[in-house]
TORRONU-577316 format. One record per residue (C-alpha): residue number from 1; residue in one letter; x, y, z. Coordinates in nm, 4 decimals, padded with zeros to 6 digits. Example, Ala and Ser with C-alpha at 12.3 -4.5 7.8 and 13.67 -1.06 7.14 Angstrom:
BEGIN
1; A; 01.2300; -00.4500; 00.7800
2; S; 01.3670; -00.1060; 00.7140
//
This chain:
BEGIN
1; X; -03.3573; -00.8302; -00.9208
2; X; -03.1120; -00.6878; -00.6474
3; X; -03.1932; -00.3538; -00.4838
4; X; -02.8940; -00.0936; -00.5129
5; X; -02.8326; 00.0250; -00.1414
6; X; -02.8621; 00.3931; -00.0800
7; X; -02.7047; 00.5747; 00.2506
8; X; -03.0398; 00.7199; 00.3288
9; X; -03.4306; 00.7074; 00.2353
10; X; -03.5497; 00.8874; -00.0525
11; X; -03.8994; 00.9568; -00.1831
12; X; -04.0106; 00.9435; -00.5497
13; X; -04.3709; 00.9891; -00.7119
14; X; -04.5253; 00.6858; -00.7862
15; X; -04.3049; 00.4292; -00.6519
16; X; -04.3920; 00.1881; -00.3904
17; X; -04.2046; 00.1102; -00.0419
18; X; -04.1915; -00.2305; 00.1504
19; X; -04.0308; -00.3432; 00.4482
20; X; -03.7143; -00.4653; 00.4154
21; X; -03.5980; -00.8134; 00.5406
22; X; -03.2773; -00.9587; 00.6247
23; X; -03.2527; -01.3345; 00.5692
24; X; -03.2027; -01.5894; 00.2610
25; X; -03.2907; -01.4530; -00.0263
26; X; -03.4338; -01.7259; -00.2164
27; X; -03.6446; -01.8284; -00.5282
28; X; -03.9934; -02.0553; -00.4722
29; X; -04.0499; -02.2162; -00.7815
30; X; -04.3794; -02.4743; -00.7909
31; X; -04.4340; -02.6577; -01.0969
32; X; -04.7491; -02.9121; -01.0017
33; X; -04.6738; -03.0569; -00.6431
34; X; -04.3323; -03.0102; -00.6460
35; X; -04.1775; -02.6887; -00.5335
36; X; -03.7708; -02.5949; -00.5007
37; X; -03.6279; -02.3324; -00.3128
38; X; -03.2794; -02.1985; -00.5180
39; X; -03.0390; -01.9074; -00.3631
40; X; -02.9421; -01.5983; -00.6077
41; X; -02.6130; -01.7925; -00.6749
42; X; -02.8189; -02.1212; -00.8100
43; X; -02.7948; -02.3415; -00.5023
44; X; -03.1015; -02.5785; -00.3911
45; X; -03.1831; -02.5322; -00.0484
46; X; -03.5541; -02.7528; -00.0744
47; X; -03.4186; -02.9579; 00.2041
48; X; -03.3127; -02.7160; 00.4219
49; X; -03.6937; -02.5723; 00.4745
50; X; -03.9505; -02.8230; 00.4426
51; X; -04.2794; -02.6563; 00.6412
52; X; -04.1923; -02.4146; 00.4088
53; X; -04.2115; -02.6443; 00.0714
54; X; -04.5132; -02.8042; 00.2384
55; X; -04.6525; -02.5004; 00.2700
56; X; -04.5675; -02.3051; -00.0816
57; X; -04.6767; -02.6734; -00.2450
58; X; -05.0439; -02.6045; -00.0657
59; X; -05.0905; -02.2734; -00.2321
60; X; -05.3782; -02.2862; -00.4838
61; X; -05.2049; -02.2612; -00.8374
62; X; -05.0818; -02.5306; -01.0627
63; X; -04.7477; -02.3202; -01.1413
64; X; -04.5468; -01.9828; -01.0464
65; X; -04.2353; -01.8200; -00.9590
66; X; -04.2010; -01.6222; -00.6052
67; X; -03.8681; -01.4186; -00.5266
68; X; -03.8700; -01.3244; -00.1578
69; X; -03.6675; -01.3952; 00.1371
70; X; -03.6743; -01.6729; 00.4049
71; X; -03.6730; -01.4680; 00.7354
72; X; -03.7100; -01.4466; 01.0736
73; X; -03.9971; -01.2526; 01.2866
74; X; -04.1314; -01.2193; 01.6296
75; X; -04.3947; -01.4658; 01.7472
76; X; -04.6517; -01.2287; 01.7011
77; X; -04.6113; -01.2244; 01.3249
78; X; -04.5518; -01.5608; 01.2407
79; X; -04.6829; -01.9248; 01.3483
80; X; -04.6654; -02.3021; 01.2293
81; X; -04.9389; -02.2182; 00.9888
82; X; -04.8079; -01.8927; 00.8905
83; X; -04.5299; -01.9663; 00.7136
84; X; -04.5781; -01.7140; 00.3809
85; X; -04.6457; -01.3910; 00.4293
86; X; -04.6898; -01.1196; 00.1719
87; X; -04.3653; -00.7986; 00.1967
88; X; -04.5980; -00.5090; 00.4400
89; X; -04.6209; -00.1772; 00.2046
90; X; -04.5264; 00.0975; 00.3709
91; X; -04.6824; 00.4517; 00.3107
92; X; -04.6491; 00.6138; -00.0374
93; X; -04.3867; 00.8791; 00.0483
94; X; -04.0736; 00.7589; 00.0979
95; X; -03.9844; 00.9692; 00.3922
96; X; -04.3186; 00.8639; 00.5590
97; X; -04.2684; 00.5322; 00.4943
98; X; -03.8868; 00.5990; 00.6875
99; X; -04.0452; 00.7263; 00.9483
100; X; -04.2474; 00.4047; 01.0132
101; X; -03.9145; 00.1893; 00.9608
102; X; -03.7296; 00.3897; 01.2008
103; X; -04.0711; 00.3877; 01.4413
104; X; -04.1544; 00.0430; 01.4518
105; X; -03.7643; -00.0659; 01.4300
106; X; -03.7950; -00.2247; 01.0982
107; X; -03.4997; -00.3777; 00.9397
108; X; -03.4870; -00.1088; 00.6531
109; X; -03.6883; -00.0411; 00.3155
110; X; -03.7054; -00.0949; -00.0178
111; X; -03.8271; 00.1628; -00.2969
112; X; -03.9717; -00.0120; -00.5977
113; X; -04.0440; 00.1429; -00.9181
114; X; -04.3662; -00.0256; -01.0156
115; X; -04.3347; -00.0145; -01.3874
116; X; -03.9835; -00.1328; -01.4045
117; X; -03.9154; -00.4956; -01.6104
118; X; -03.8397; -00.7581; -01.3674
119; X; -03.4946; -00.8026; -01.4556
120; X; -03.1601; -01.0130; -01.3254
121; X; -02.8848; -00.8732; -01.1370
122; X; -02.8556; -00.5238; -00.9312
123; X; -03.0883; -00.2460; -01.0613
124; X; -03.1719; 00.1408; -01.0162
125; X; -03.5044; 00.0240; -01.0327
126; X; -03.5028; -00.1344; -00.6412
127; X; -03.3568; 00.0419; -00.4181
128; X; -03.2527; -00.0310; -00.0818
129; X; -03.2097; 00.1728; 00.3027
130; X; -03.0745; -00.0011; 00.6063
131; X; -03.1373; 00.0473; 00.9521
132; X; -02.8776; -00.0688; 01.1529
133; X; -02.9212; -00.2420; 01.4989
134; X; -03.2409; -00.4580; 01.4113
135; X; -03.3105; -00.7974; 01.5236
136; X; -03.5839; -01.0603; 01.4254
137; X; -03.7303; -01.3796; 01.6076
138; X; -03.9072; -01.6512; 01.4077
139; X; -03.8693; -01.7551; 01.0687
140; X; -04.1099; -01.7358; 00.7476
141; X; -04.0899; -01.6525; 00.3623
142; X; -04.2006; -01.2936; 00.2555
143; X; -04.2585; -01.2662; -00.1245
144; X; -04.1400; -00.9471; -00.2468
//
């Protein structure tokens, strides 16, 4: 799914907000022990990230499907053996949830309707607020 972009944070009952990254958004896909990382427009970048593989490949289940984003993060997020981190929730108001962004100098948000069918291409159902001017340090993969 792709988030539709909004010009400014909204709040609706019973949706959920995340932190927003900026990075490569990319699909994890482990089958066994073999895992591929493919972009939205189909390309395999496995190669390019293989702590990453090594780590998704360790995660205990034979098979599944992740969509999330290969970031970067300040050193006090991420290590060598913290390499997949789950999306941070934000508070359940929107505008709360904003306020934190704007606070703690988040990248931006996402608003998710939780009972929405995970679907291809740009939705209603994701949307998207941007805060301009951020900037982010080490890398890792946050399943959304």
């Amino acid at each position: 799914m792709h988030a539709t972009e909004l010009p400014k944070a909204i709040h609706r009952d019973g949706w959920v907000y995340e932190e927003r990254y900026d990075g490569w958004r990319m699909v994890a896909e482990k089958v066994g022990s073999q895992v591929t990382l493919t972009s939205r427009n189909g390309l395999d970048h496995t190669h390019r990230f293989p702590e990453l593989v090594r780590a998704i490949a360790e995660l205990d289940a034979p098979s599944f499907i992740l969509d999330g984003e290969i970031a970067t993060f300040d050193r006090q997020l991420a290590s060598e053996r913290q390499l997949i981190i789950p999306v941070r929730r934000l508070p359940a108001n929107g505008l709360e949830a904003w306020d934190e962004v704007l606070r703690d100098n988040y990248e931006g948000m996402i608003a998710k309707d939780p009972g929405s069918a995970y679907t291809p291409g740009r939705t209603l159902s994701w949307l998207k607020v941007k805060q301009r001017g951020y900037r982010q340090e080490a890398r890792g993969f946050h399943p959304g």
